[in-house]
VEXGU-440885 format. One record per residue (C-alpha): residue number from 1; residue in three letters; chain; z, y, x. Coordinates in nm, 3 decimals. Layout:
! residues N
[NUM; "Ala"; "A"; [Z; Y; X]]
...
This chain:
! residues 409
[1; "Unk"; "A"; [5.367; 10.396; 12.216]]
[2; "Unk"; "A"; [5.251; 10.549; 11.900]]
[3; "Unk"; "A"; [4.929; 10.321; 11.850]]
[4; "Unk"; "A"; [5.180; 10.026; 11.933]]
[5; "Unk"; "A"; [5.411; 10.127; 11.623]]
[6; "Unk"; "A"; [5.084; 10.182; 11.406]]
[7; "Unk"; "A"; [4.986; 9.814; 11.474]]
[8; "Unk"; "A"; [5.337; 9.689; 11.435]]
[9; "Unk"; "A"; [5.353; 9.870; 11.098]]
[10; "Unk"; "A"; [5.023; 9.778; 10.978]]
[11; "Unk"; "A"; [5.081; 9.372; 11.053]]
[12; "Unk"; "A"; [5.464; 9.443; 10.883]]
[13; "Unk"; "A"; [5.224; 9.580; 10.547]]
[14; "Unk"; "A"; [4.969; 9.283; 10.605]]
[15; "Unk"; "A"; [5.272; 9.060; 10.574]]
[16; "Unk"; "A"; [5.346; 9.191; 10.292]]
[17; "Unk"; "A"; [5.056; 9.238; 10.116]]
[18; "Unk"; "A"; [4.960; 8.862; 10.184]]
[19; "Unk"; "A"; [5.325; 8.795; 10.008]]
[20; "Unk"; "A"; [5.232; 8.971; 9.706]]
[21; "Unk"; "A"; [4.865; 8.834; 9.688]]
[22; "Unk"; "A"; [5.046; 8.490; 9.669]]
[23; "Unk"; "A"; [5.294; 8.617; 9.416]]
[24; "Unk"; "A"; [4.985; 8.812; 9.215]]
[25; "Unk"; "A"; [4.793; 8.537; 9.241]]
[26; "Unk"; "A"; [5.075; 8.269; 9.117]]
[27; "Unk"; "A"; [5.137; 8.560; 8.799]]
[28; "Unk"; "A"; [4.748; 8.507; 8.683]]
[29; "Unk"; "A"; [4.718; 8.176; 8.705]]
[30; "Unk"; "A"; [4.990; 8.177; 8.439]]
[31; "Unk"; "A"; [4.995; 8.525; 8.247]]
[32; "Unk"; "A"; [4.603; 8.528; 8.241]]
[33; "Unk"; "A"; [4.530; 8.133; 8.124]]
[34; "Unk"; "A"; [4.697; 8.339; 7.750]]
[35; "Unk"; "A"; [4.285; 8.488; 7.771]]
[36; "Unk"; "A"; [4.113; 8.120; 7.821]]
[37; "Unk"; "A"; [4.359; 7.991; 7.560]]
[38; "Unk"; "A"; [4.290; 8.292; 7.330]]
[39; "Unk"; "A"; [3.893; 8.305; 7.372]]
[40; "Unk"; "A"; [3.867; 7.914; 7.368]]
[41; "Unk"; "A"; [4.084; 7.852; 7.065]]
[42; "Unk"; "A"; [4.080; 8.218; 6.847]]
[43; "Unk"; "A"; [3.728; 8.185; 6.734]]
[44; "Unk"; "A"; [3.815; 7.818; 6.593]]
[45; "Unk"; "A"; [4.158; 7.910; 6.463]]
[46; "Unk"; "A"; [3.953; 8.178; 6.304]]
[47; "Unk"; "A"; [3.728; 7.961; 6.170]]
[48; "Unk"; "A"; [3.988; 7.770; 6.018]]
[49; "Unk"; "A"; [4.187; 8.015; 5.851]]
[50; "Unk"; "A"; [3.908; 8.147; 5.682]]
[51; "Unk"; "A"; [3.733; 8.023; 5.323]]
[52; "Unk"; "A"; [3.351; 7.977; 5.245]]
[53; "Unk"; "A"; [3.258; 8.316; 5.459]]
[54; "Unk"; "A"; [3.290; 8.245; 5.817]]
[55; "Unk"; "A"; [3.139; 8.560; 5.905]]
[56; "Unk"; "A"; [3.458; 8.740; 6.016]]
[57; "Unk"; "A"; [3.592; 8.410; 6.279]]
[58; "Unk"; "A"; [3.535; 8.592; 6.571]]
[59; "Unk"; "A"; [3.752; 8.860; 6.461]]
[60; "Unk"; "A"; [4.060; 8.733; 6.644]]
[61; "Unk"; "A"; [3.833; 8.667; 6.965]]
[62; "Unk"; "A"; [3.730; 9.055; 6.927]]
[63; "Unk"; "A"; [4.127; 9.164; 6.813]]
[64; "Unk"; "A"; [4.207; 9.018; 7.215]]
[65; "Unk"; "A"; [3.923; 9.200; 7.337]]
[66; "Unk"; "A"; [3.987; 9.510; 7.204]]
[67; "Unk"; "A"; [4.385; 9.495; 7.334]]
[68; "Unk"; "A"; [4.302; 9.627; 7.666]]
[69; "Unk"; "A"; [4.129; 9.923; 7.504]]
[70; "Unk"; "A"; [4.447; 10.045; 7.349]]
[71; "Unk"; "A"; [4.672; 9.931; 7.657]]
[72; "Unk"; "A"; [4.454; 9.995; 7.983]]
[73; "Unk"; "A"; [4.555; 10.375; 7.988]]
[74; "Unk"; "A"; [4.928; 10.320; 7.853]]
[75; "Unk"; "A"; [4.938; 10.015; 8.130]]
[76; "Unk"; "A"; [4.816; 10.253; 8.420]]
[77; "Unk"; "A"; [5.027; 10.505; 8.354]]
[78; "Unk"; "A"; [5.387; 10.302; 8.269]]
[79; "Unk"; "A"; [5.371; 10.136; 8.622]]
[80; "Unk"; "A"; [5.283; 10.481; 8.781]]
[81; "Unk"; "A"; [5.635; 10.592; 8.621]]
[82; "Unk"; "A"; [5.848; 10.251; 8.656]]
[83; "Unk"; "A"; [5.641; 10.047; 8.925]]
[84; "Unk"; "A"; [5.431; 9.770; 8.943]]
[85; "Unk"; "A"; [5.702; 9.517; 8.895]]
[86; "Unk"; "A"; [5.842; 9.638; 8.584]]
[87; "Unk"; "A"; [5.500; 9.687; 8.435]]
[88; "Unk"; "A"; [5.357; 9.373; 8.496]]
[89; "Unk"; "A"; [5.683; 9.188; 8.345]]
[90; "Unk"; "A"; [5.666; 9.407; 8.030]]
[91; "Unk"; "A"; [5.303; 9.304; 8.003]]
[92; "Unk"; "A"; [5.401; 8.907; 8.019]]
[93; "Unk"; "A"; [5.659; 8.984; 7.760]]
[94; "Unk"; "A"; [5.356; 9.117; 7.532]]
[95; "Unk"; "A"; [5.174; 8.771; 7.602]]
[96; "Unk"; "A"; [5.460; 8.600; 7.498]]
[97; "Unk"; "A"; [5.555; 8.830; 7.181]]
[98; "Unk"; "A"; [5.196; 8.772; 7.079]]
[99; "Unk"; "A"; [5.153; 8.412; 7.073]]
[100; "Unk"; "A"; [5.494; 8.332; 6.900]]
[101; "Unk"; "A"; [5.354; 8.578; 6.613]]
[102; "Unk"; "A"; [5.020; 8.391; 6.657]]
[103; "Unk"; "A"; [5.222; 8.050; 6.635]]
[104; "Unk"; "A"; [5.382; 8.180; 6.295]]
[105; "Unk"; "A"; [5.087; 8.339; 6.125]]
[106; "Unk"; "A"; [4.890; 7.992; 6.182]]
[107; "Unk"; "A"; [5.135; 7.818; 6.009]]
[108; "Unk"; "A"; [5.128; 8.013; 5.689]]
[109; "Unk"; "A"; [4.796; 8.044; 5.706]]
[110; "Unk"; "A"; [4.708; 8.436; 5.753]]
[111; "Unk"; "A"; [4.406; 8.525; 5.872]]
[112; "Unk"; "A"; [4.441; 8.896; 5.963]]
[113; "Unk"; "A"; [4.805; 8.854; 6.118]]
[114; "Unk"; "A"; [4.649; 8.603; 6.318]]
[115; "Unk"; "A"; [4.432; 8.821; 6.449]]
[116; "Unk"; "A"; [4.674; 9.128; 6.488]]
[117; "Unk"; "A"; [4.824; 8.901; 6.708]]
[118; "Unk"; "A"; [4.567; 8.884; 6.924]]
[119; "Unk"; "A"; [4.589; 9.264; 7.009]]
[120; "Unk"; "A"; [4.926; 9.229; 7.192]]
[121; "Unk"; "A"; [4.789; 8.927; 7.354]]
[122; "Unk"; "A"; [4.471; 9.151; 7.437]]
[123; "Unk"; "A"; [4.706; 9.404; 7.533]]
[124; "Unk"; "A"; [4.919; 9.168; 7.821]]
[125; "Unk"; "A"; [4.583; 9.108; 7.923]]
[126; "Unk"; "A"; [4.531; 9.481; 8.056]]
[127; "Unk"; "A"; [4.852; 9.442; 8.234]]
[128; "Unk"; "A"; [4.720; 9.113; 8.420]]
[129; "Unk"; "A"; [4.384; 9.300; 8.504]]
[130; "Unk"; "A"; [4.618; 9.554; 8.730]]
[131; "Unk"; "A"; [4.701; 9.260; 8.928]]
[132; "Unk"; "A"; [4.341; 9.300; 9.112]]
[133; "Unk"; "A"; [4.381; 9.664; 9.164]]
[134; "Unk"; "A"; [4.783; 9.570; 9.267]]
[135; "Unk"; "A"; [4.614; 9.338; 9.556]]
[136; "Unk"; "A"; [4.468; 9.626; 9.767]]
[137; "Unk"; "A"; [4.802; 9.873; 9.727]]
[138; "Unk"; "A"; [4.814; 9.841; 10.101]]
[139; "Unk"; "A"; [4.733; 9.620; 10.414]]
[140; "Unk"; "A"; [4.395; 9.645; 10.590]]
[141; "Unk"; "A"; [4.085; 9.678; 10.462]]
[142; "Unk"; "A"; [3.951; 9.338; 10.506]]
[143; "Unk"; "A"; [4.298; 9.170; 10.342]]
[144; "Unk"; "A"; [4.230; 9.468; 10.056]]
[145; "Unk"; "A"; [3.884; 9.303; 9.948]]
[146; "Unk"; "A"; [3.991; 8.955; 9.976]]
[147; "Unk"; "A"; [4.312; 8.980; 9.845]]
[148; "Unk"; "A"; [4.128; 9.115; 9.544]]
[149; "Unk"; "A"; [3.899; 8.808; 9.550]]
[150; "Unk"; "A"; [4.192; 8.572; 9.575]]
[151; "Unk"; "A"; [4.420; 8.763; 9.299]]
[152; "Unk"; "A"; [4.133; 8.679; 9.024]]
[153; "Unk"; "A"; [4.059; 8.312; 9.200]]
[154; "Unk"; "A"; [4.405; 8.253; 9.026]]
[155; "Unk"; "A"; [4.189; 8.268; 8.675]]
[156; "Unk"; "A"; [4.084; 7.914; 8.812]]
[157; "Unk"; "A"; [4.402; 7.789; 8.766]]
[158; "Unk"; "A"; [4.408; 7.986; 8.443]]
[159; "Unk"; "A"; [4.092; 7.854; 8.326]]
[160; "Unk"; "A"; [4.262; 7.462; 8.345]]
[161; "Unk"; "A"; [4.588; 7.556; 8.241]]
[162; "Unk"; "A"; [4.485; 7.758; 7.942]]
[163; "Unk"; "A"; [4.268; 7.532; 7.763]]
[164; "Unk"; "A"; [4.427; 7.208; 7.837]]
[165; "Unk"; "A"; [4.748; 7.363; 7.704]]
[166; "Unk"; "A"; [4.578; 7.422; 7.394]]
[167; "Unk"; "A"; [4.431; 7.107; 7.362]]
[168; "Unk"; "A"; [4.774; 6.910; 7.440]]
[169; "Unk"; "A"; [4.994; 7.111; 7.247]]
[170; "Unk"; "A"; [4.688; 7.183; 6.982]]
[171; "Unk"; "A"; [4.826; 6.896; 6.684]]
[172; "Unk"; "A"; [5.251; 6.997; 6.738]]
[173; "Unk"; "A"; [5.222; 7.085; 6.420]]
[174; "Unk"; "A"; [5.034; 6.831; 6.246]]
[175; "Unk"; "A"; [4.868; 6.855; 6.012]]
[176; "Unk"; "A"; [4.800; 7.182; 6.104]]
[177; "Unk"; "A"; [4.592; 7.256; 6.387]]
[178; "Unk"; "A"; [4.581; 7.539; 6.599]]
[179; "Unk"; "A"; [4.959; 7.607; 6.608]]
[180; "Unk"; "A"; [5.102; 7.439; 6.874]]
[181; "Unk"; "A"; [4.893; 7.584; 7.119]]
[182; "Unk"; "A"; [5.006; 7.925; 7.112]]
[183; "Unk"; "A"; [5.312; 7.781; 7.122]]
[184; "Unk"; "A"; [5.212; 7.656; 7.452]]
[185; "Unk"; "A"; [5.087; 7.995; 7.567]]
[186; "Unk"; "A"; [5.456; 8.117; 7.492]]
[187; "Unk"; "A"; [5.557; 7.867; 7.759]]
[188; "Unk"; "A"; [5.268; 7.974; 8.024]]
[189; "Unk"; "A"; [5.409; 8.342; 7.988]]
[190; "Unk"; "A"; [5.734; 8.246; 7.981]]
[191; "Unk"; "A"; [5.696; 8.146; 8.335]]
[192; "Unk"; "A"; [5.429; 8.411; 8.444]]
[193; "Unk"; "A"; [5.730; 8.659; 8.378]]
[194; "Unk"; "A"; [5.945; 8.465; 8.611]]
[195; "Unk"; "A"; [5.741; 8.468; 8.878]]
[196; "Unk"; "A"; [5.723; 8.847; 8.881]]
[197; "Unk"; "A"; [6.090; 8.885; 8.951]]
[198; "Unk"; "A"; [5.946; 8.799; 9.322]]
[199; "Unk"; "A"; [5.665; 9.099; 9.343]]
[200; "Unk"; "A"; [5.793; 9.363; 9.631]]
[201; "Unk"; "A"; [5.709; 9.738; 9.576]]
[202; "Unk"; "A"; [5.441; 9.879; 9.789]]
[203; "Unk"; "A"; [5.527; 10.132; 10.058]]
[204; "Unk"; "A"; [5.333; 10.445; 10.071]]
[205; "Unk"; "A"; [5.081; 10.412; 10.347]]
[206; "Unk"; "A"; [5.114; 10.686; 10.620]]
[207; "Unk"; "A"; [4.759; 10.780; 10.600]]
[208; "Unk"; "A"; [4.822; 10.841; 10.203]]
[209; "Unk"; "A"; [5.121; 11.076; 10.236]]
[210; "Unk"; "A"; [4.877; 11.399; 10.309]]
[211; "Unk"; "A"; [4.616; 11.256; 10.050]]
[212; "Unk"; "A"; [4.902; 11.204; 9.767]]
[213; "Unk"; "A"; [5.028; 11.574; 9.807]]
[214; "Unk"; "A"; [4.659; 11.667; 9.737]]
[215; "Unk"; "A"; [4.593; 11.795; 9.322]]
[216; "Unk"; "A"; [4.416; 11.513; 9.124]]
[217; "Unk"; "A"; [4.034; 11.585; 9.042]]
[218; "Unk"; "A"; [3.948; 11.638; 8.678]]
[219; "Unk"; "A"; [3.848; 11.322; 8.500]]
[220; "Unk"; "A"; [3.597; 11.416; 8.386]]
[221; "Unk"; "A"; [3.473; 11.499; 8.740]]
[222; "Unk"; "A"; [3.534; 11.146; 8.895]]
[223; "Unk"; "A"; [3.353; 11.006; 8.578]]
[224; "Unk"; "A"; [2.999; 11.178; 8.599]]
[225; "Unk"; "A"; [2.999; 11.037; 8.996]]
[226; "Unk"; "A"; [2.701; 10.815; 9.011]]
[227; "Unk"; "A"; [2.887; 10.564; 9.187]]
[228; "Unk"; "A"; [3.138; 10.553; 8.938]]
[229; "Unk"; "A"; [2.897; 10.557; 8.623]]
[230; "Unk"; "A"; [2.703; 10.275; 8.787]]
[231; "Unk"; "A"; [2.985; 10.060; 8.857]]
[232; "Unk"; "A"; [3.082; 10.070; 8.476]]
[233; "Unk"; "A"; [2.722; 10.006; 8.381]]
[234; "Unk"; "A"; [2.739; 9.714; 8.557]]
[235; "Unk"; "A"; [3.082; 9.602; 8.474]]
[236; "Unk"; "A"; [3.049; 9.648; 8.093]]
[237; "Unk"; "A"; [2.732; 9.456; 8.146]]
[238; "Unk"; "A"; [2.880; 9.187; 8.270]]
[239; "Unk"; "A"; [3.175; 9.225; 8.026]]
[240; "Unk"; "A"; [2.966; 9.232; 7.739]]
[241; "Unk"; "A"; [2.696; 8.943; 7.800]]
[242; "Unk"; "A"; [2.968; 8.716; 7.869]]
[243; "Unk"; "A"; [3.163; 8.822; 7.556]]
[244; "Unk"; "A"; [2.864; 8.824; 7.335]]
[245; "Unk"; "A"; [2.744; 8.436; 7.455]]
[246; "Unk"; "A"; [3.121; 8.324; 7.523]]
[247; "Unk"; "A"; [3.274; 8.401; 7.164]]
[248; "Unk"; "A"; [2.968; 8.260; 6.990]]
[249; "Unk"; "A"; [2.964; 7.923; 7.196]]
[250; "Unk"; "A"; [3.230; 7.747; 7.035]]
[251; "Unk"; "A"; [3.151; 7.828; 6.676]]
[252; "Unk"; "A"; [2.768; 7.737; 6.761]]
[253; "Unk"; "A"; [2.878; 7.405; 6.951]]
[254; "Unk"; "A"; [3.097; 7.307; 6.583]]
[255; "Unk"; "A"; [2.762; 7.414; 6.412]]
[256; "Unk"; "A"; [2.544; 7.147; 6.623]]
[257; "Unk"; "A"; [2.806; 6.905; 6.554]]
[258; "Unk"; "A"; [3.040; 6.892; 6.867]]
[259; "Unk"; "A"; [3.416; 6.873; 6.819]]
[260; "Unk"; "A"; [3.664; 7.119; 6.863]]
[261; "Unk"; "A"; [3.808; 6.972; 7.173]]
[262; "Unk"; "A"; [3.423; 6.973; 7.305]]
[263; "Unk"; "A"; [3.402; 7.332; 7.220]]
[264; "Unk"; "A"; [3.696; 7.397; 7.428]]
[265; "Unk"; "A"; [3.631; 7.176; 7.714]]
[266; "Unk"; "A"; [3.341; 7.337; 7.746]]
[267; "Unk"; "A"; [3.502; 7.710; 7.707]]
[268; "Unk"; "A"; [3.762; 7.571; 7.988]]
[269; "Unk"; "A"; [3.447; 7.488; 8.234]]
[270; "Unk"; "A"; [3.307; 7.847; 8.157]]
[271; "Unk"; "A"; [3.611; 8.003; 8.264]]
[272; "Unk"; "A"; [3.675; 7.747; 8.596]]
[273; "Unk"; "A"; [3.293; 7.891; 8.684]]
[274; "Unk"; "A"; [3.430; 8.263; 8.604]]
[275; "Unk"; "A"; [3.695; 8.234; 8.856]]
[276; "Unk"; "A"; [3.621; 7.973; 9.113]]
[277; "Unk"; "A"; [3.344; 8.165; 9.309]]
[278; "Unk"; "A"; [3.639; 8.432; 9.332]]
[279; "Unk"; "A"; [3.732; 8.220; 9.649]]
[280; "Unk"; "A"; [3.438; 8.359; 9.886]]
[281; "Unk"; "A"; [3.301; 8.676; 9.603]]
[282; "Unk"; "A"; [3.478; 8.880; 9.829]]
[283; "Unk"; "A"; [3.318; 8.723; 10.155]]
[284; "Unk"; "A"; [2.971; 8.768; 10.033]]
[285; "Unk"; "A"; [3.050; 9.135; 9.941]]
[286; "Unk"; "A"; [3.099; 9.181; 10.249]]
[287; "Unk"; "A"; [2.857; 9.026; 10.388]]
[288; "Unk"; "A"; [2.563; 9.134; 10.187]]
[289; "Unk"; "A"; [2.691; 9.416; 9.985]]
[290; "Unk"; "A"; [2.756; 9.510; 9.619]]
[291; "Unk"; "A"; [2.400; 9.582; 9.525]]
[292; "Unk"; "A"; [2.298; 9.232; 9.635]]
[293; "Unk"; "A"; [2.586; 9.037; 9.465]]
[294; "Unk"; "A"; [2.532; 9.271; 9.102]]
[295; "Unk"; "A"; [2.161; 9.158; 9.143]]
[296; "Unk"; "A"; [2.205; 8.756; 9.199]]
[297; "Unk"; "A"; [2.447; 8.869; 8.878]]
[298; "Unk"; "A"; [2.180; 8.929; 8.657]]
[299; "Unk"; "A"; [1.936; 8.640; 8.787]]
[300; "Unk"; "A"; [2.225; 8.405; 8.680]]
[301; "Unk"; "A"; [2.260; 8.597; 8.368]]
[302; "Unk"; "A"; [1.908; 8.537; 8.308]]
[303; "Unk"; "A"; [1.901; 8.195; 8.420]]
[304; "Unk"; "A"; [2.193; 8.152; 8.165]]
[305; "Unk"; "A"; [1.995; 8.234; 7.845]]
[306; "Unk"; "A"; [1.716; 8.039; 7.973]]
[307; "Unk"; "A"; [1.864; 7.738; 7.963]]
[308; "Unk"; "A"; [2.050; 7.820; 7.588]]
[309; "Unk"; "A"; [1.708; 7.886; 7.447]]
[310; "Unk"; "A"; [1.588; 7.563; 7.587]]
[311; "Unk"; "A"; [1.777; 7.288; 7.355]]
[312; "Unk"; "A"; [2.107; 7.227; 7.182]]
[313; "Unk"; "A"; [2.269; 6.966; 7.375]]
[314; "Unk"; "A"; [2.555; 6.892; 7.501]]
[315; "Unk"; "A"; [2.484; 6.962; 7.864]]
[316; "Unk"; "A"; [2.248; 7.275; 7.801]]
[317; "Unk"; "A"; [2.563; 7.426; 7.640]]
[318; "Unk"; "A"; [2.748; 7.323; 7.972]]
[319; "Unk"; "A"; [2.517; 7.452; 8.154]]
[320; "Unk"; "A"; [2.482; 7.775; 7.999]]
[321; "Unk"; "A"; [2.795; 7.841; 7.984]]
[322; "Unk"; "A"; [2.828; 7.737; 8.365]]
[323; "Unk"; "A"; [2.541; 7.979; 8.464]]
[324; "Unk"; "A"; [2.696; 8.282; 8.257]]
[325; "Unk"; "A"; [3.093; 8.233; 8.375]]
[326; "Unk"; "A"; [2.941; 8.244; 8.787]]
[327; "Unk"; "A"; [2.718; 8.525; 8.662]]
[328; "Unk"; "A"; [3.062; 8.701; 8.510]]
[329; "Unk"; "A"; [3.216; 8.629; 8.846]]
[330; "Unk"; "A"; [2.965; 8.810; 9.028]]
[331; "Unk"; "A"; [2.901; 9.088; 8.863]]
[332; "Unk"; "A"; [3.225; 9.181; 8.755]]
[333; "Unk"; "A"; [3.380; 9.121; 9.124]]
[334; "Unk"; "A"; [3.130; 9.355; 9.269]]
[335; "Unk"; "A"; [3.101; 9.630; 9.065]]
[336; "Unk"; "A"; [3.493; 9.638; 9.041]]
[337; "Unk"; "A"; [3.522; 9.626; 9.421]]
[338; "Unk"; "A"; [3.316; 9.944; 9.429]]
[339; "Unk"; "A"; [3.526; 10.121; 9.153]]
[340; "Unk"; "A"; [3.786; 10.130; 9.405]]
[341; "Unk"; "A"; [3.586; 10.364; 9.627]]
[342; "Unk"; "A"; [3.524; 10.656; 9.367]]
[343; "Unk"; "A"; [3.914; 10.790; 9.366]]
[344; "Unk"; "A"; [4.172; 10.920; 9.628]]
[345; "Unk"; "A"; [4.500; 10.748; 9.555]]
[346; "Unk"; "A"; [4.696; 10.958; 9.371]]
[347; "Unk"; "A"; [4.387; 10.959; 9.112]]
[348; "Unk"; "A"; [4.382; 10.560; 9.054]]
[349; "Unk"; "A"; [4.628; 10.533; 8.777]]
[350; "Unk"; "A"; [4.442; 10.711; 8.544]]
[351; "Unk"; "A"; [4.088; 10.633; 8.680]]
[352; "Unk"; "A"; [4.138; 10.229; 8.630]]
[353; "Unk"; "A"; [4.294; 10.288; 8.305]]
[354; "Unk"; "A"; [3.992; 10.462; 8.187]]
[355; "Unk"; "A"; [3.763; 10.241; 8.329]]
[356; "Unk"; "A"; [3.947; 9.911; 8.199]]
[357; "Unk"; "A"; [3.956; 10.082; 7.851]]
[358; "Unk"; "A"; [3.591; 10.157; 7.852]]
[359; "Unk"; "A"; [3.486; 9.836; 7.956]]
[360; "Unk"; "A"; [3.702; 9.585; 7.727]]
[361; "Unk"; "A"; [3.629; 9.867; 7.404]]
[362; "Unk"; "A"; [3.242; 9.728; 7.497]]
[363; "Unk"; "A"; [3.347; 9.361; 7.519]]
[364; "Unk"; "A"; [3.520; 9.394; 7.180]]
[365; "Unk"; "A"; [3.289; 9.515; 7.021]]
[366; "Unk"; "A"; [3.014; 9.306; 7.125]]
[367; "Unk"; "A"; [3.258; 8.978; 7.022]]
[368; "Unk"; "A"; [3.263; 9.094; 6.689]]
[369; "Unk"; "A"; [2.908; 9.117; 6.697]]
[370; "Unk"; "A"; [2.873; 8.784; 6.837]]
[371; "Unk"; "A"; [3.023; 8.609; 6.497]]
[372; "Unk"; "A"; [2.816; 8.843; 6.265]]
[373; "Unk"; "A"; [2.464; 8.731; 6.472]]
[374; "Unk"; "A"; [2.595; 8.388; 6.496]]
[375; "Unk"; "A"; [2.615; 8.364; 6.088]]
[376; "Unk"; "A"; [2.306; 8.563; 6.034]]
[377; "Unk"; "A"; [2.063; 8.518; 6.275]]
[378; "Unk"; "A"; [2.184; 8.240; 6.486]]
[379; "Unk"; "A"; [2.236; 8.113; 6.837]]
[380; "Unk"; "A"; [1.869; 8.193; 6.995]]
[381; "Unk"; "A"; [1.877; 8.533; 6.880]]
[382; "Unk"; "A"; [2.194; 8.623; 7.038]]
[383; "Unk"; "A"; [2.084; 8.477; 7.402]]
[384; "Unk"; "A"; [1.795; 8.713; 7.363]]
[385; "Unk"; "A"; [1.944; 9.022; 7.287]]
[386; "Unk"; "A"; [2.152; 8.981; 7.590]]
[387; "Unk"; "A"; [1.798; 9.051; 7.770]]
[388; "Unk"; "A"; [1.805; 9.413; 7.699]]
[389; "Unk"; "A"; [2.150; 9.475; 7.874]]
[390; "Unk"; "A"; [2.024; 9.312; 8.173]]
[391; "Unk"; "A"; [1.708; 9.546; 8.201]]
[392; "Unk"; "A"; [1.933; 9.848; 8.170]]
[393; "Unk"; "A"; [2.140; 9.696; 8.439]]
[394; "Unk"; "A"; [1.883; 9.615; 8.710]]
[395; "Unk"; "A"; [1.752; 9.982; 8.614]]
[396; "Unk"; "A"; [2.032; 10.116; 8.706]]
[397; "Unk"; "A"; [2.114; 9.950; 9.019]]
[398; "Unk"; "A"; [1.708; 10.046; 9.113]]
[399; "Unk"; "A"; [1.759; 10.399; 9.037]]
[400; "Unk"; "A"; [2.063; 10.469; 9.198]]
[401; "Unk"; "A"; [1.992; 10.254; 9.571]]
[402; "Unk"; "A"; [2.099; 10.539; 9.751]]
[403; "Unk"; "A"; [2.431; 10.544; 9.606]]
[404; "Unk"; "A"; [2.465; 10.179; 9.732]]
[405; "Unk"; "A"; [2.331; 10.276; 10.086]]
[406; "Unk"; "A"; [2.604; 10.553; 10.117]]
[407; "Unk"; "A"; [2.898; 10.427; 10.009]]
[408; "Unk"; "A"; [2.926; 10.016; 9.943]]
[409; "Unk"; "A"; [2.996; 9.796; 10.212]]
């Protein structure tokens, strides 16, 4: 009788789990397409704000970036004390605080608001990241991984709605540019917060109610695991190669002569390829393991700059940009996934704060970067240096095998 009531209870919390993957999953395609929008349009609106010196037009780009530094740890640990739900909605409200100040400060023509606005935007964005980590609060293990897959296949929709609403809304304001589609990204998180009216709480899982009355490990101890240090090696790797090539793209692609809704289409295909492998990541994980999937990672990374250094067309950008958003996907999937196995539950708030603070402080940084190389050394130069992260990676992942063998799937 007992193992009957432990299946019955476990398909009840599969039910519900696969009700709030569709909910999560509904609440990224429209809270996260504010991070295409931002990263396809902030470099540009950047660029136009500015004088003669356009070294500082990635600024904004890095601003977003930066956001889920200075939220991840505040966003873990305010929907520890008031719950998913009301977490993720005050995170949407950020979004949509951030692009009507974003709206205003491109229509009188300030630079540096512009790009303050970007932080809250940045900072919704560390509340939409939870939405992964949200997808495996309970259910079985196999709906766990793939829920987490299918949670960030909603960037696909993201990655269309995003961009196209900055290129439709983009002249509102004509003549100035640049306005109207923040605007629009007040209407996409507008509706993101609806949709979260609809999230259910997650029940705590019988085989968690021992584990939960257990003292949380030191930080500090859960950090220095080599599972966990490797897992952040190869997420900020992944983090920061795509930042560093991503931000620069547009601004490069106006350089070579393309148009701004180019640029953007372009940006909007790099993000569709970020996403749309999300839709069988998890199946492959499974199927071949992390260290396999973080390794095809860096070939594609590789294959990526490859095809930058070999021309300036139209299509090589495409294709570049193609090769690095699947590369994202993969190695940012994966070594997430594996986070997940370094903490007992009543450790994970503060755990995937840290770890989501760590890795976008990395990104940021290496945006801002990206405009500085971009004006002083150029396009080339940037898809080399990327070459040195990826050796560090693969080093990594070589050294610590064993790690791999014990503990990922």
């Amino acid at each position: 009788m007992a193992v009957t009531d432990t299946f019955v209870k476990q398909d009840a919390d599969d039910k519900k789990a696969l009700h709030n993957i569709v909910v999560l999953t509904l609440a990224q395609a429209l809270n996260y397409s504010l991070a295409p929008l931002s990263m396809a349009i902030g470099g540009l609106a950047g660029n136009y704000l500015l004088g003669a010196d356009k070294s500082l037009a990635t600024l904004p780009v890095s601003c977003f970036l930066l956001g889920p530094l200075f939220a991840a740890y505040p966003a873990a640990m305010l929907m520890k004390k008031a719950g998913r739900r009301l977490g993720f909605m005050f995170g949407s409200f950020l979004g949509f605080l951030g692009c009507a100040l974003a709206t205003y400060a491109i229509l009188i023509n300030q630079f540096w608001l512009f790009s303050f606005s970007l932080l809250f935007i940045g900072s919704s964005i560390a509340f939409a990241q939870q939405y992964r980590f949200a997808a495996a609060d309970f259910g079985s293990n196999t709906i766990k991984t793939r829920g987490l897959s299918w949670v960030m296949a909603g960037g696909v929709v993201a990655a269309i709605l995003g961009p196209q609403m900055a290129i439709y809304f983009m002249e509102f304001f004509s003549p100035i540019v640049f306005a109207g589609s923040f605007m629009g990204g007040m209407i996409l998180s507008g509706l993101g917060f609806f949709s979260l009216l609809f999230l259910k709480s997650a029940p705590l899982k019988e085989e968690n109610k021992e584990t939960v009355l257990k003292p949380a490990r030191p930080l500090l101890t859960i950090i220095k695991q080599p599972l966990f240090l490797t897992s952040l090696i190869c997420s900020a790797t992944s983090y920061m190669t795509m930042s560093l090539v991503m931000t620069a793209a547009p601004l490069a692609m106006i350089l070579c002569g393309f148009t701004s809704e180019q640029s953007t289409t372009a940006i909007q295909f790099h993000i569709i390829a970020m996403f749309a492998p999300s839709f069988f990541t998890g199946s492959l994980i499974l199927k071949y393991g992390h260290m396999k999937i973080i390794g095809f990672s860096l070939f594609l990374f590789l294959v990526c700059s490859i095809i930058g250094l070999s021309g300036i067309e139209l299509s090589q950008f495409w294709a570049a940009l193609i090769a690095l958003g699947i590369a994202w996907n993969f190695g940012y999937v994966a070594s997430t996934s594996l986070v997940t196995k370094t903490y007992e539950p009543q450790e994970k708030s503060k755990v995937q704060g840290v770890f989501d603070s760590l890795v976008f402080g990395l990104a940021g940084v290496t945006s801002l970067l990206s405009g500085i190389l971009l004006s002083t050394v150029g396009w080339n130069v940037i898809l080399v240096i990327v070459l040195p992260l990826l050796s560090l990676c693969a080093l990594t992942l070589f050294l610590q095998r064993g790690e791999f063998s014990k503990y990922a799937l």
